[in-house]
C-alpha positions, -999 to 999 in steps of 0.1 A, spaced: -114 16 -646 -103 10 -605 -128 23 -581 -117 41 -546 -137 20 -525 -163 -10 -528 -179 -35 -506 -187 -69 -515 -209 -100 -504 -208 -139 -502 -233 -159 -484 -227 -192 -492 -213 -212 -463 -177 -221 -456 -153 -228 -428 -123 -224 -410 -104 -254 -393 -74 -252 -370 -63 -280 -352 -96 -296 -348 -119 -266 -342 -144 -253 -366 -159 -221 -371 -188 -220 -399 -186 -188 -424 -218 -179 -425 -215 -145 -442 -183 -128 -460 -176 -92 -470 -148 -75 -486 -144 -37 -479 -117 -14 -495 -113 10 -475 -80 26 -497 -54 12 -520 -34 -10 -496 -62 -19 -468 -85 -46 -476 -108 -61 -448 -129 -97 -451 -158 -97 -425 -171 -132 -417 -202 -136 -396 -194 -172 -381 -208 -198 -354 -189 -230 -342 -165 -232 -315 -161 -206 -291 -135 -217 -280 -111 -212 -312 -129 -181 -315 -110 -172 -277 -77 -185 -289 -80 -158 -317 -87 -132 -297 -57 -137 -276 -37 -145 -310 -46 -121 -338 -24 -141 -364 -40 -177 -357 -52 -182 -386 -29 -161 -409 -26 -179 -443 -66 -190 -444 -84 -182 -471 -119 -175 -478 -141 -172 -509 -162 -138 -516 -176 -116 -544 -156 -85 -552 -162 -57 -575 -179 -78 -602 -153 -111 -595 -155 -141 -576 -124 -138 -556 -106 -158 -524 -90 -134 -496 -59 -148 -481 -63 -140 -439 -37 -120 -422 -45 -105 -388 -82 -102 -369 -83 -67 -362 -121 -63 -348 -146 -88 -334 -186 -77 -329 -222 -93 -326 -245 -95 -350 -283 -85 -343 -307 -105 -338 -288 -141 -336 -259 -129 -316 -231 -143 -341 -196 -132 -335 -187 -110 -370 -150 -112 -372 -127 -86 -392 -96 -97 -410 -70 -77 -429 -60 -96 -460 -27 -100 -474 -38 -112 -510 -73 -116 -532 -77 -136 -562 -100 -137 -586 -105 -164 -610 -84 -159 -645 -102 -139 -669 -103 -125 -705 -92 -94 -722 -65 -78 -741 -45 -56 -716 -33 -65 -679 -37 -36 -661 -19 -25 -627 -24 4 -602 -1 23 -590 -15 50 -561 5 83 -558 25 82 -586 30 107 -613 56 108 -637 53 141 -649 47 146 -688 40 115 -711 65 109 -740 31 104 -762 -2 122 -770 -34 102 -763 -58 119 -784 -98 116 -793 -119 141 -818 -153 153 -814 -177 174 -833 -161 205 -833 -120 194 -830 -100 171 -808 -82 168 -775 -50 152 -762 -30 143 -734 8 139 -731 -3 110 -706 21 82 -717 56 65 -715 61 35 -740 90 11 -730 107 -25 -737 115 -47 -714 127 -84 -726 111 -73 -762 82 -67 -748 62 -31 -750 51 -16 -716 32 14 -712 31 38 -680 -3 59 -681 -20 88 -663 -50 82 -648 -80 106 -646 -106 110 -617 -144 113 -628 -171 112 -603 -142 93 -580 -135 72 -611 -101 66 -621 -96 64 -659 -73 59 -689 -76 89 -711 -91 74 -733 -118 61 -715 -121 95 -699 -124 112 -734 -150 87 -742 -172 94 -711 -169 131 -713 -180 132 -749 -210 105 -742 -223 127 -717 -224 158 -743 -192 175 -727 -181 206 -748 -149 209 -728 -127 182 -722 -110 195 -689 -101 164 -670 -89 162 -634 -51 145 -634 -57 117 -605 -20 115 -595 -24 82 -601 -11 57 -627 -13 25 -646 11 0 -664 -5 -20 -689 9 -49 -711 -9 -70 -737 -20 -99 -723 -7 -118 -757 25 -107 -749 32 -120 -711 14 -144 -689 -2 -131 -658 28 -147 -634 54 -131 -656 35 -95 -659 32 -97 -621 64 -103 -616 78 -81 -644 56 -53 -626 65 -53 -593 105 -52 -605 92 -17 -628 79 -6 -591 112 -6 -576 130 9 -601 106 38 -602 108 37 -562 149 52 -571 138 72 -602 108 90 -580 125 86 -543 92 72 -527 73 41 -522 57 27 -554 40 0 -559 10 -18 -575 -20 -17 -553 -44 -46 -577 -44 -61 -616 -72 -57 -637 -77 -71 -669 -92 -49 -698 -112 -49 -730 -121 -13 -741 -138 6 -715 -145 -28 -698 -127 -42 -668 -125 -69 -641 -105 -71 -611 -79 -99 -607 -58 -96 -580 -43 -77 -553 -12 -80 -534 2 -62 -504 28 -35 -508 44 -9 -497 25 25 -512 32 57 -506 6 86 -487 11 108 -515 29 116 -546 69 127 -541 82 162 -544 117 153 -547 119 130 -576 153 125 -587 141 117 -624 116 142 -638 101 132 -676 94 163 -696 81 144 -730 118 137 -732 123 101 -727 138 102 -692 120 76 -674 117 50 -706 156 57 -708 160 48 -670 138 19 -672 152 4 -703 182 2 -692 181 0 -651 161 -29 -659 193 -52 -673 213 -45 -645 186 -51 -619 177 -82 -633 211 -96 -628 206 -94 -588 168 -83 -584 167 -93 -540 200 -73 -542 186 -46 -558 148 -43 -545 164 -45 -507 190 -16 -515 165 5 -533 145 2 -503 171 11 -482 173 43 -502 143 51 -496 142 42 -458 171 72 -460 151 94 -485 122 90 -457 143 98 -429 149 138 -428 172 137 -398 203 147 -409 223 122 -386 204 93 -392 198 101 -425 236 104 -431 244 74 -415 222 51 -436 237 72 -463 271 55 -453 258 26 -448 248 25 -483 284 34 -496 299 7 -480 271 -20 -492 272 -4 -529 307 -7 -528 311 -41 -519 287 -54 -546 305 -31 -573 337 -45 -558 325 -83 -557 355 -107 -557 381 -90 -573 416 -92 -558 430 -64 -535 463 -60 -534 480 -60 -496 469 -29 -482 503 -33 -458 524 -55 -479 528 -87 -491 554 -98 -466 531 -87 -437 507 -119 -449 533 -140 -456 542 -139 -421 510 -147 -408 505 -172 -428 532 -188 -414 522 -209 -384 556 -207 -364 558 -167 -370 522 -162 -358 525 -181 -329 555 -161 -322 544 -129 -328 512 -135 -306 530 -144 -280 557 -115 -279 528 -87 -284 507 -106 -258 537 -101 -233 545 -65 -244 504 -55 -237 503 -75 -203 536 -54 -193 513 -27 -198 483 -39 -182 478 -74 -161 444 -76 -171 453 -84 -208 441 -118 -221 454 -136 -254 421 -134 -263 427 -100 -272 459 -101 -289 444 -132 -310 417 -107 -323 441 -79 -326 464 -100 -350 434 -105 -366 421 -73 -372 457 -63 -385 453 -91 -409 418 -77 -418 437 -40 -424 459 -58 -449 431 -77 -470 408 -52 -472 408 -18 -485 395 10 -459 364 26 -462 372 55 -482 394 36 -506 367 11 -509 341 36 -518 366 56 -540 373 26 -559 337 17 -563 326 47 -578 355 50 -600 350 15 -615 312 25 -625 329 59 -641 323 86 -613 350 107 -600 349 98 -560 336 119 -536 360 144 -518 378 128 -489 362 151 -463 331 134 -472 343 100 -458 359 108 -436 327 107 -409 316 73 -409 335 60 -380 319 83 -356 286 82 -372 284 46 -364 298 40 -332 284 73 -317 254 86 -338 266 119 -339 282 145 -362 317 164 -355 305 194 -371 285 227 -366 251 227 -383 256 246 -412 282 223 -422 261 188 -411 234 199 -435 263 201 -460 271 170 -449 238 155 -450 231 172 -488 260 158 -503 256 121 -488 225 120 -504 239 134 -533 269 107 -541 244 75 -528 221 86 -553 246 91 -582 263 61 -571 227 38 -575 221 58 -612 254 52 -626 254 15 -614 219 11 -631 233 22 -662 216 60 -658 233 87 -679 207 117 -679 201 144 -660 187 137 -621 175 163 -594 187 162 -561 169 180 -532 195 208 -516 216 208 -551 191 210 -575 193 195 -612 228 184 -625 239 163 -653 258 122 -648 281 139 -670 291 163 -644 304 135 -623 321 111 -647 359 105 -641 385 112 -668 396 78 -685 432 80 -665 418 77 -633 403 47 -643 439 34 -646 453 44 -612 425 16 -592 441 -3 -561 429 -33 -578 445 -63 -596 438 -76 -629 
């Protein structure tokens, strides 16, 4: 069970220190207001004077923590930010407001660890949840069963009663207590992972979560994430712990990986979850990049992260394998050599200065460099060609890459509008194909301005696999 919004009390005294100066907690209260904005009001007296300092630095005391009750727990509020300050009436005592980057509540017991996840629907469960009553039964295609690391994971829908949100079964069980003859439940657009709690501890399901919450941030193209832990028994439930994410305003319309009761997501996860695990910072900040682009509608700056992300997919797909000379091998054997550089730096810097006066050997240094950089590395578009050829994809068409350079250095497209929103619809296209195949993904996706397509579509032949400008 999560609620939309509670309020909470403490009154027993505490207090908050910095560098000598006191302020006593007389009072605390924790308001929800929604899934990622927690406030802890504390009615204090003490020092004015750090009460000043405060005001003129919201963040003094970032990192404090104070203790309060919360939705049937004893919790502690870590302070971020004062946002507000007021009086109370009669006494006068400055009430201060703080947004909270994390509450925890005291461990507790129960058979299922249960996280929230605000604005996310999967579409159809890959099982039936189902409950019978008097006169017949009812059921739900409300969930996704998965292993991760041996160990089962279930994604859930959640459904609303009387501003409620609840497991189906728990929803069944309501209904029917209160005499329902119908069974019509309203879909939340919510959802819930649960794990047993004899499976995992709570630092690993935490953990384990929020890595699930990134790769369904690809799968769903939005901002996912668990908003608090609860741990249940039955019907029965008691808050945990809540940590600050990123969450999304609503659900997505444009989810690249749509589950029709057909095993899609609990394919994805399965196996997105091996290859994410072998770099997860790697993963969660590209991921997030994606979805910076996915956010971004502008088809300029849209397209340019885009790029962005073809060159920094490329490179990790690409890691430290050898590139042959992209000029030749006798070009770096010459620069290599000490004598021959020196002389060649010396010649081209006379040659430019006959040109222009102005030229320093400062510049020629660099520009022997950069040449040497032309030789070592492979250019953009065979960098990204080769990328997507080693994880199986036929490369993008040329044209494609061919746009970068001015992108970047100008922030502006060459081309009329017709053919930019082309453009823009096929960036997003090949970055998202790209992230899929590299996660292991080998099922159908949607893509907004191309519709639904199959990974198949874009796999390369095994002979171009053979024809890579790499070594070994």
């Amino acid at each position: 069970m999560t609620t939309r919004a509670s309020i909470s009390r403490s009154d027993s005294d505490q207090s908050l220190t910095h560098e000598g100066k006191t302020l006593v907690v007389h009072r605390t209260e924790l308001s929800k207001s929604d899934f990622s904005n927690y406030t802890l009001i504390a009615e204090v007296s003490g020092d004015n004077s750090l009460i000043d300092e405060l005001f003129r630095d919201p963040t003094l005391l970032r990192g404090k923590q104070l203790e309060c009750a919360f939705d049937g727990s004893h919790v502690t509020a870590k302070l971020e930010i004062l946002t507000h300050q007021e009086f109370s009436s009669p006494d006068l005592r400055p009430i201060l407001h703080f947004s909270c980057s994390s509450i925890d509540a005291a461990d507790g017991e129960g058979d299922i660890y249960e996280f929230l996840l605000p604005y996310t629907n999967f579409g159809q469960g890959d099982q039936f949840t189902q409950i019978s009553y008097d006169t017949g039964f009812a059921q739900r295609l409300d969930k996704i069963h998965f292993q991760i690391g041996g160990v089962e994971w279930t994604l859930r829908h959640l459904y609303e009663i009387d501003s409620v949100y609840y497991t189906a079964e728990a929803a069944f069980q309501i209904l029917k207590s209160k005499g329902c003859k119908k069974f019509d439940m309203l879909e939340s657009g919510h959802a819930a992972l649960h794990v047993k709690t004899s499976d995992i501890s709570q630092d690993e399901a935490e953990k384990t979560a929020t890595d699930i919450c990134w790769l369904l941030q690809l799968a769903f193209a939005q901002y996912v994430g668990w908003a608090d832990l609860r741990i249940r028994t039955g019907l029965e439930s008691k808050f945990l712990c809540r940590r600050a994410f990123s969450l999304p305003d609503e659900p997505s319309k444009i989810k690249p990986l749509r589950n029709l009761g057909d095993g899609v997501v609990k394919s994805y996860i399965e196996n997105a979850y091996k290859v994410y695990q072998k770099d997860p910072q790697w993963w969660a900040e590209t991921i997030n990049w994606y979805s910076l682009s996915v956010e971004n509608m502008a088809v300029e700056s849209s397209s340019m992260s885009y790029c962005m992300l073809f060159d920094r997919i490329s490179n990790h797909i690409l890691g430290d394998a050898p590139v042959p000379k992209q000029i030749g091998q006798d070009l770096a054997d010459g620069l290599a050599d000490s004598v021959k550089r020196v002389l060649l730096t010396k010649q081209l810097d006379d040659l430019l200065k006959s040109f222009a006066s102005s030229w320093s050997e400062e510049r020629t240094i660099k520009l022997i460099e950069q040449i040497e950089t032309w030789n070592n590395e492979l250019s953009y578009p065979n960098k990204t060609a080769t990328a997507f050829r080693l994880v199986g994809l036929k490369p993008p068409p040329k044209k494609l890459l061919q746009h970068r350079h001015r992108l970047m250095h100008d922030g502006r497209l060459k081309l009329q509008n017709e053919k930019a929103l082309e453009f823009f619809f096929d960036c997003h296209q090949y970055a998202l194909v790209l992230m899929l195949a590299s996660l292991g993904y080998k099922g159908k996706f949607f893509c907004f301005g191309r519709g639904q397509s199959e990974m198949e579509s874009f796999h390369s032949a095994q002979s171009d696999l053979d024809s890579l400008p790499l070594q070994g």
